[in-house]
C-alpha positions as CSV (number, residue, x, y, z in Angstrom):
1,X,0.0,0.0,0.0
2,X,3.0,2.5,0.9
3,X,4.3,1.5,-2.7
4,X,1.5,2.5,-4.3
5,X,0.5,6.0,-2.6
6,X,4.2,6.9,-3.3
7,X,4.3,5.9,-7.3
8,X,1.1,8.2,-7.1
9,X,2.7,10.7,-5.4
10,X,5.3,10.2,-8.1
11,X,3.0,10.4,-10.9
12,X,1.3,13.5,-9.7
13,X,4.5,15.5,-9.1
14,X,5.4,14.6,-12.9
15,X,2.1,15.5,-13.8
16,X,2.4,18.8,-12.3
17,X,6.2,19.5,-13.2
18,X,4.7,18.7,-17.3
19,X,1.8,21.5,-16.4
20,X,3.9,24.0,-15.4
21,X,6.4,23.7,-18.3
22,X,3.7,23.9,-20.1
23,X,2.3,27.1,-19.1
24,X,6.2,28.1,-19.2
25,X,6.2,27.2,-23.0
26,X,2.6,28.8,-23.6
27,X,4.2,32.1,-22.2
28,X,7.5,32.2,-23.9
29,X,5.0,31.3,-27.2
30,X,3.1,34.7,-27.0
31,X,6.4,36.3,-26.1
32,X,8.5,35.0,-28.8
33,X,5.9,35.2,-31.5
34,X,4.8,38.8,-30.7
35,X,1.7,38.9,-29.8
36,X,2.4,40.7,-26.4
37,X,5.2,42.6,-27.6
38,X,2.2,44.0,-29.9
39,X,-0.2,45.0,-27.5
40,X,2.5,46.6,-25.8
41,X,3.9,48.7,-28.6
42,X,0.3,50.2,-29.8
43,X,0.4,51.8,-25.7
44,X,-2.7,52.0,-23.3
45,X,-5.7,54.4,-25.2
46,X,-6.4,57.4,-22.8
47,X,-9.3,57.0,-20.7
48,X,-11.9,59.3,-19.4
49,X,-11.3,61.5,-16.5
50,X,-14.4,61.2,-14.0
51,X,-15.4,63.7,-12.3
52,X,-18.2,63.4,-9.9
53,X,-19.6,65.8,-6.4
54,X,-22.2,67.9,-5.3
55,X,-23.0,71.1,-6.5
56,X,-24.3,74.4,-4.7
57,X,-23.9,78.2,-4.9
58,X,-22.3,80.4,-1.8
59,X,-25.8,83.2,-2.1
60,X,-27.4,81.5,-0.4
61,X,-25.8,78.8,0.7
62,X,-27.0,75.6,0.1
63,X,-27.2,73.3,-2.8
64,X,-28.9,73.7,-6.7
65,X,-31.9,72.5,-7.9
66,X,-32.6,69.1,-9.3
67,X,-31.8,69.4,-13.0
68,X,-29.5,72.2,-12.9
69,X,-27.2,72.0,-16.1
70,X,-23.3,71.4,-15.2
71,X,-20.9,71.3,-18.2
72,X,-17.1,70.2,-18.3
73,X,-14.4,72.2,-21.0
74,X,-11.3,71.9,-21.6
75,X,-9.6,75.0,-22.8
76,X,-12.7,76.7,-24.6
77,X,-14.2,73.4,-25.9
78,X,-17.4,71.8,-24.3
79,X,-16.2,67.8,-23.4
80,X,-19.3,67.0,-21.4
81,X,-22.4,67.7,-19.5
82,X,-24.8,66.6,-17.5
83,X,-27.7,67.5,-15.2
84,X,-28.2,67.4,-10.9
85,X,-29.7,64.7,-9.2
86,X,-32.7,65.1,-6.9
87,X,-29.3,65.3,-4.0
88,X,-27.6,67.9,-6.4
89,X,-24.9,65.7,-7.3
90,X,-23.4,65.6,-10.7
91,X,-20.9,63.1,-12.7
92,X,-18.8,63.8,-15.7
93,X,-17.0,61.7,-18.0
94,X,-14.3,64.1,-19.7
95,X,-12.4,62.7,-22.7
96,X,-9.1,63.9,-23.8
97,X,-6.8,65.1,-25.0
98,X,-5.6,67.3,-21.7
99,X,-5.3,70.7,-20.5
100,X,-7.2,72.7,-17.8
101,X,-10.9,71.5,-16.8
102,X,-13.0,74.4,-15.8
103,X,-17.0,74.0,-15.1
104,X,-20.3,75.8,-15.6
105,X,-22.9,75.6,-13.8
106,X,-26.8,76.6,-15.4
107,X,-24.4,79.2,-17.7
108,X,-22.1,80.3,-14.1
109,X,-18.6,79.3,-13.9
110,X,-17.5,77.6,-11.3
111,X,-14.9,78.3,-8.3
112,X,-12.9,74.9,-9.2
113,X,-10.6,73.8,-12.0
114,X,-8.1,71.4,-12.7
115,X,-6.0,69.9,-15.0
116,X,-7.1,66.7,-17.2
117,X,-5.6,63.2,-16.4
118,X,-6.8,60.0,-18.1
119,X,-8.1,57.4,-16.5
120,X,-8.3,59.6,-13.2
121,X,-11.6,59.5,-10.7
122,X,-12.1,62.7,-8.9
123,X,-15.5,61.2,-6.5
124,X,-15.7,64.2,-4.6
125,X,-15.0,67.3,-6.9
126,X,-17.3,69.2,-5.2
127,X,-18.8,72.4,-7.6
128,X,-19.6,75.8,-6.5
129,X,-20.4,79.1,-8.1
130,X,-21.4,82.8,-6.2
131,X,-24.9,82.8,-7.0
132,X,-27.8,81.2,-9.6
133,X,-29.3,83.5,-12.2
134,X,-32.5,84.9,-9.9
135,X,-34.8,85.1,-13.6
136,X,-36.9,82.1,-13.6
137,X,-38.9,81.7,-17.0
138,X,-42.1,80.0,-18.2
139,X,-42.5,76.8,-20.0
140,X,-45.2,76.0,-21.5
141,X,-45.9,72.6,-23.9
142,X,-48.2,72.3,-26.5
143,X,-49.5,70.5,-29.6
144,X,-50.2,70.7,-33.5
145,X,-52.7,70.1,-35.1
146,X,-54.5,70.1,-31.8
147,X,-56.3,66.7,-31.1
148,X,-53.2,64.6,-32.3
149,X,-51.1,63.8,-29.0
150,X,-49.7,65.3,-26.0
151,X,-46.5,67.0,-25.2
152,X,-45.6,66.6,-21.4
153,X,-43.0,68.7,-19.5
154,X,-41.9,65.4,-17.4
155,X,-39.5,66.9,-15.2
156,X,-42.6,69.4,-14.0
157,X,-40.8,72.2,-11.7
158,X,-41.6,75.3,-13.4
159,X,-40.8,77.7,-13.5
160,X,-36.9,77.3,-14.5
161,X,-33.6,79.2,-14.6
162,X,-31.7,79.5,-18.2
163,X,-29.8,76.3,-18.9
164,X,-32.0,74.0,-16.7
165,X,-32.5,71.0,-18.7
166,X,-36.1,69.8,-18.8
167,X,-37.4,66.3,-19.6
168,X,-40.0,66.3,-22.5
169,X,-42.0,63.9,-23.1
170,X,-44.7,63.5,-27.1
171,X,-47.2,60.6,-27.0
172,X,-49.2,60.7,-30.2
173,X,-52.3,59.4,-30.8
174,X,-53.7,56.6,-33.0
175,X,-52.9,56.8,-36.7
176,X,-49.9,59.9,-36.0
177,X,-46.4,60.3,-35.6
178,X,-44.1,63.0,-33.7
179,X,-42.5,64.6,-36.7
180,X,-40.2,67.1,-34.7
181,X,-40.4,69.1,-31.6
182,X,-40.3,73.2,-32.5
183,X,-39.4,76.5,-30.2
184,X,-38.5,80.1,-30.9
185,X,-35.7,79.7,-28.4
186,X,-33.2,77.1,-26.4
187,X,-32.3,74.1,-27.9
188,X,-33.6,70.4,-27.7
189,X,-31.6,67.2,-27.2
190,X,-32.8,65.5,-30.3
191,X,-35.5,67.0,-31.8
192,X,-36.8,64.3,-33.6
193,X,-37.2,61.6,-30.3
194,X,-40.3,61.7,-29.0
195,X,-38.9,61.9,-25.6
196,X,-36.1,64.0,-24.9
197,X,-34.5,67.3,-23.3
198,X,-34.6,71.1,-23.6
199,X,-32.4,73.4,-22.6
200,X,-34.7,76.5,-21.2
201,X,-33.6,79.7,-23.2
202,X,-33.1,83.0,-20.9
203,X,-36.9,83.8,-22.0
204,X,-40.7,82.3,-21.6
205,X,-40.9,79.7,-24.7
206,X,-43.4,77.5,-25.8
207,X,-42.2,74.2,-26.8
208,X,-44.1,72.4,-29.1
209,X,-44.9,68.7,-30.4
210,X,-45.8,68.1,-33.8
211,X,-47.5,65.8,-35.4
212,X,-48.1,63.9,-38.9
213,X,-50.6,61.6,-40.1
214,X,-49.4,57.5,-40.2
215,X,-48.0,55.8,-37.3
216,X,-44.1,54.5,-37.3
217,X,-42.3,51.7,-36.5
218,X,-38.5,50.8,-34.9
219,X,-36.1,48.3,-37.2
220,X,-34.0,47.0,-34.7
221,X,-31.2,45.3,-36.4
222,X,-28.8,42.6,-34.6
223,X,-26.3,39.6,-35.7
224,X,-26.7,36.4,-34.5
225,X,-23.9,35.1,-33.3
226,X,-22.9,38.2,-32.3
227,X,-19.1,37.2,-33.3
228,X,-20.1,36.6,-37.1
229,X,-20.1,39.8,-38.0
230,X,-22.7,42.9,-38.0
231,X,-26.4,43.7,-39.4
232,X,-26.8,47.7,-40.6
233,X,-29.5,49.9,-41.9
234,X,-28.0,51.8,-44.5
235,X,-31.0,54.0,-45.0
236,X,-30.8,54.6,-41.1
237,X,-33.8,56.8,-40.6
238,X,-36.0,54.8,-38.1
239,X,-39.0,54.3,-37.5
240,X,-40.5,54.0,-40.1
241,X,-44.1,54.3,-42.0
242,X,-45.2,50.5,-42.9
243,X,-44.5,49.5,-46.2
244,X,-41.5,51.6,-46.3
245,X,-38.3,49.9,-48.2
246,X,-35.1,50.1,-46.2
247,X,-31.9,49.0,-47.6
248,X,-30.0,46.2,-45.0
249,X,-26.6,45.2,-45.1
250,X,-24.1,42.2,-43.4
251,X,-20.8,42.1,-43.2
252,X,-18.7,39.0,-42.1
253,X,-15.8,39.0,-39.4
254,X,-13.1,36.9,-39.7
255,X,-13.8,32.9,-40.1
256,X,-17.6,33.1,-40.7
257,X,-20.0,33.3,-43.7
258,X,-23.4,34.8,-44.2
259,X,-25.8,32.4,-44.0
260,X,-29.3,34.4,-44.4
261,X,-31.7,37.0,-43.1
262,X,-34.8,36.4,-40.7
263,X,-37.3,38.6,-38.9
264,X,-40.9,38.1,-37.2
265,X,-42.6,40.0,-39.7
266,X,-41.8,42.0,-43.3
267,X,-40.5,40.7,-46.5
268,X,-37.2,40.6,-47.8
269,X,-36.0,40.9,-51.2
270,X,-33.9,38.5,-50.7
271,X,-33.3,36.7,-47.7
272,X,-30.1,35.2,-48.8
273,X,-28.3,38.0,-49.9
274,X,-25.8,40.4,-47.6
275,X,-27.2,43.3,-49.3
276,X,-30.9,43.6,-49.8
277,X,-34.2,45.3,-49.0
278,X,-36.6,44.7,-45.8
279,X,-40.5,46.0,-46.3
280,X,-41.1,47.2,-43.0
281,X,-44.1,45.3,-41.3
282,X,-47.3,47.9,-39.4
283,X,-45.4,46.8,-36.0
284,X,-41.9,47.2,-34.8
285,X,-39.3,44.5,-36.0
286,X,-36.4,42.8,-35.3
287,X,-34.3,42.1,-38.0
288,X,-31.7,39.3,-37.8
289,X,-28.4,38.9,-39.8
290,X,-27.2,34.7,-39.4
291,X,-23.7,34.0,-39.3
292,X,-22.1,30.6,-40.0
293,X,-18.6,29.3,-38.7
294,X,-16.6,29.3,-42.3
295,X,-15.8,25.5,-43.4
296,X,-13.1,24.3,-41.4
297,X,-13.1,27.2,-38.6
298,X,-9.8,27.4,-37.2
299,X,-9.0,25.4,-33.5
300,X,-5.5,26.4,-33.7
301,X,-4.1,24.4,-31.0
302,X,-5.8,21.6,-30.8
303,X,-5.8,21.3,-35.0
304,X,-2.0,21.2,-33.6
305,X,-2.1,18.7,-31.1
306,X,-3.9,16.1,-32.3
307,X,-1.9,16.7,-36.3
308,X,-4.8,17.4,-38.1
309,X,-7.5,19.4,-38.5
310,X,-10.3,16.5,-39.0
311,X,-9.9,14.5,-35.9
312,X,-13.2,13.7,-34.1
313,X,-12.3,15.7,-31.2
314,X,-11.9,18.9,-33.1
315,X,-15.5,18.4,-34.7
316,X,-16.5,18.4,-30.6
317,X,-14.8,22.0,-29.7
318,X,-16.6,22.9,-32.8
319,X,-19.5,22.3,-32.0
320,X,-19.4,23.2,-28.3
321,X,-17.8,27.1,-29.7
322,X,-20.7,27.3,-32.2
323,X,-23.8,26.1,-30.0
324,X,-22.4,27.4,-26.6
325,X,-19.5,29.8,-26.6
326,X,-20.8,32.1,-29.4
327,X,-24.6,33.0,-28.0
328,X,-23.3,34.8,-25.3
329,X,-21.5,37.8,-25.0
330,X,-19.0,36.5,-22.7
331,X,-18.1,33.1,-25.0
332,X,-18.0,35.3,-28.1
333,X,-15.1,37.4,-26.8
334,X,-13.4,34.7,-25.2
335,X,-13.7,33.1,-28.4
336,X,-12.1,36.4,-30.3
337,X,-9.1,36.1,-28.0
338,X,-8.7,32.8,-28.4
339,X,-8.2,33.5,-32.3
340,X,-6.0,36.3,-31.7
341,X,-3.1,34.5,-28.8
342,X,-3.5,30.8,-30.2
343,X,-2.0,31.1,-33.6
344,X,1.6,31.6,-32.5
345,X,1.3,29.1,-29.7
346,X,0.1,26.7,-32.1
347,X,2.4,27.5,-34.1
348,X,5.7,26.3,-31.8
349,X,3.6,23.3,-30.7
350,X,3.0,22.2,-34.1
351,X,6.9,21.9,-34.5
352,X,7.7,19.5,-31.5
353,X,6.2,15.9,-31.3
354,X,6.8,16.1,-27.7
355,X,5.0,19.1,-27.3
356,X,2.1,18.0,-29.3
357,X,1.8,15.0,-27.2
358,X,2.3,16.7,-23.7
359,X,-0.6,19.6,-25.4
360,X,-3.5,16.6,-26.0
361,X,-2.6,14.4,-23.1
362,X,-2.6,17.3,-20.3
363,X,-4.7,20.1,-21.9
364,X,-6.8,19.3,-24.9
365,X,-8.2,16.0,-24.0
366,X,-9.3,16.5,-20.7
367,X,-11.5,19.3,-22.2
368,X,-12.6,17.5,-25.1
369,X,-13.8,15.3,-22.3
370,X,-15.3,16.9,-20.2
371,X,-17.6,18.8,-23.3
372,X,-18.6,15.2,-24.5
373,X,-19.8,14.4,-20.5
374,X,-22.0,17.4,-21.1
375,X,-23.3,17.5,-23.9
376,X,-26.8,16.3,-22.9
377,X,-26.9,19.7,-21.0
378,X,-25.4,22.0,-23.8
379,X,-27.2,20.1,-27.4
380,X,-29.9,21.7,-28.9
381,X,-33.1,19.4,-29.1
């Protein structure tokens, strides 16, 4: 019995010493074929610098009003803005490139200022100014032709200060459509969404919501996998009336093909062509570009391993990437990294029969394994 635990002991340690040369060899693989050295030359992109606090003025003292307008520049250039909270707290993401960060508030400059960093989180960059503007204006929302939908001030604290920005809000009713939101002053978000924001001018304004005959419908487009490649409306003006003809388009990424077009309701052109037409249906639609795995998608290192790229086990990691790792967001990027770091490594496995042995026995066939064991869990039907 002693015999036997130590020749297991044995084995083990072996077992262990051959996993971690392996992992050496895996490392000095990425290193020698440059694949690190790559990253590392195309340097870190800059990131954001966050700025987040309260805000409130000194006369009185005490803090702003929900929805009070605070803006970030850098220099004389407007990077960000945003609005208060119901606490009067505000946070910024300010892109680059550097230089000094100075802030408005509702049009008043702020006491604080600083200089840009990337990637830096400033949590309490508290935000004063002397005083807020004492003028408070009107807003008042309305609707043409009358009778064809509402127009709702949603935030609903008037009256407001110049550069508050108020939550609108256009519902229209049966058979219209919000065709664009009009005023003689201050300035909307997006002027074509039936819910948006204004930016209240230094004036009373009336803000209004107009409507058009015909009701309109969202074309959502998505890929499915999400790795094969991407779905686009060229015409890009949705919604849309029904019957309206919008031009689609897919393009393939790397290692897949296009295999066709679906969506709950509409008619295609063509269903089986990349570029094409979609009728739009009288409700809003998903439409759906399907990818395929090219013939023979790559498996790098266990193509490597095993010598070939048609050994039974490969068909399995197939398989198991297409029905598993690629409908999820997760498995699809794991999946892109995989392409990117493997080729290299498969590459200096390929070239030692030792290697290529010590790969399948330790690595690749315990996983082909344990996919097989599961596959009653992961198979469709």
């Amino acid at each position: 019995m002693i015999g036997q635990t130590s020749g297991n002991s044995l084995r083990r340690r072996r077992a262990g010493r051959l996993a971690g040369a392996l992992g050496l060899l895996l490392a000095l693989a990425l290193i020698g074929g440059g694949v690190l050295p790559a990253y590392a030359q195309g340097g870190i992109p800059e990131m954001p610098h966050v700025f987040a606090g309260t805000v409130s003025t000194l006369t009185p003292p005490g803090p702003v009003p929900e929805g009070t307008l605070v803006q970030a520049f850098v220099g004389t250039e407007k990077r960000a803005e945003t609005t208060t909270d119901a606490e009067s707290k505000y946070a910024l993401l300010v892109p680059g490139p550097g230089g000094t960060v100075t802030f408005k508030v509702a049009g008043v400059l702020a006491q604080e200022s600083t200089t840009w960093e990337s990637g830096e989180f400033d949590h309490d960059f508290n935000l004063t100014i002397d005083t807020m503007s004492g003028a408070v204006y009107d807003l008042t929302m309305a609707v043409a032709p009358a009778g064809t939908g509402t127009a709702t001030d949603v935030t609903n604290v008037p009256p407001y200060t110049a550069g508050t920005v108020v939550s609108i809000k256009a519902v229209a009713a049966t058979g219209y459509h919000l065709s664009q939101w009009t005023a003689p002053a201050g300035s909307f978000a997006n002027a074509n969404a039936a819910e948006t924001t204004f930016t209240m001018p230094a004036a009373d304004v009336t803000v209004t919501a107009n409507f058009e005959e015909g009701e309109l419908y969202t074309l959502t487009m998505t890929a499915s996998p999400m790795m094969g490649g991407t779905a686009t409306d060229v015409t890009g003006a949705s919604p849309y009336e029904e019957g309206e003809v919008v031009v689609i388009q897919a393009v393939v990424a790397s290692g897949y093909q296009f295999a066709r077009w679906t969506a709950t309701a509409g008619a295609f052109s063509n269903a089986n062509a990349a570029s094409t037409k979609f009728q739009m249906p009288g409700a809003d639609v998903t439409v759906t570009a399907n990818f395929e795995a090219a013939s023979g998608g790559a498996c790098f290192i266990a193509t490597a391993a095993y010598g070939s790229p048609t050994a039974e086990q490969i068909d399995v990691l197939r398989e198991f990437r297409d029905t598993v790792l690629l409908e999820s967001t997760a498995g699809s990027q794991f999946v892109a990294l995989y392409y990117k770091l493997s080729p290299p490594v498969a590459d200096f496995i390929s070239g030692s029969s030792f290697l290529r042995t010590l790969v399948r026995v330790l690595l690749v066939d315990p996983v082909v394994w344990m996919v097989e064991a599961t596959g009653g869990i992961w198979r469709k039907g």
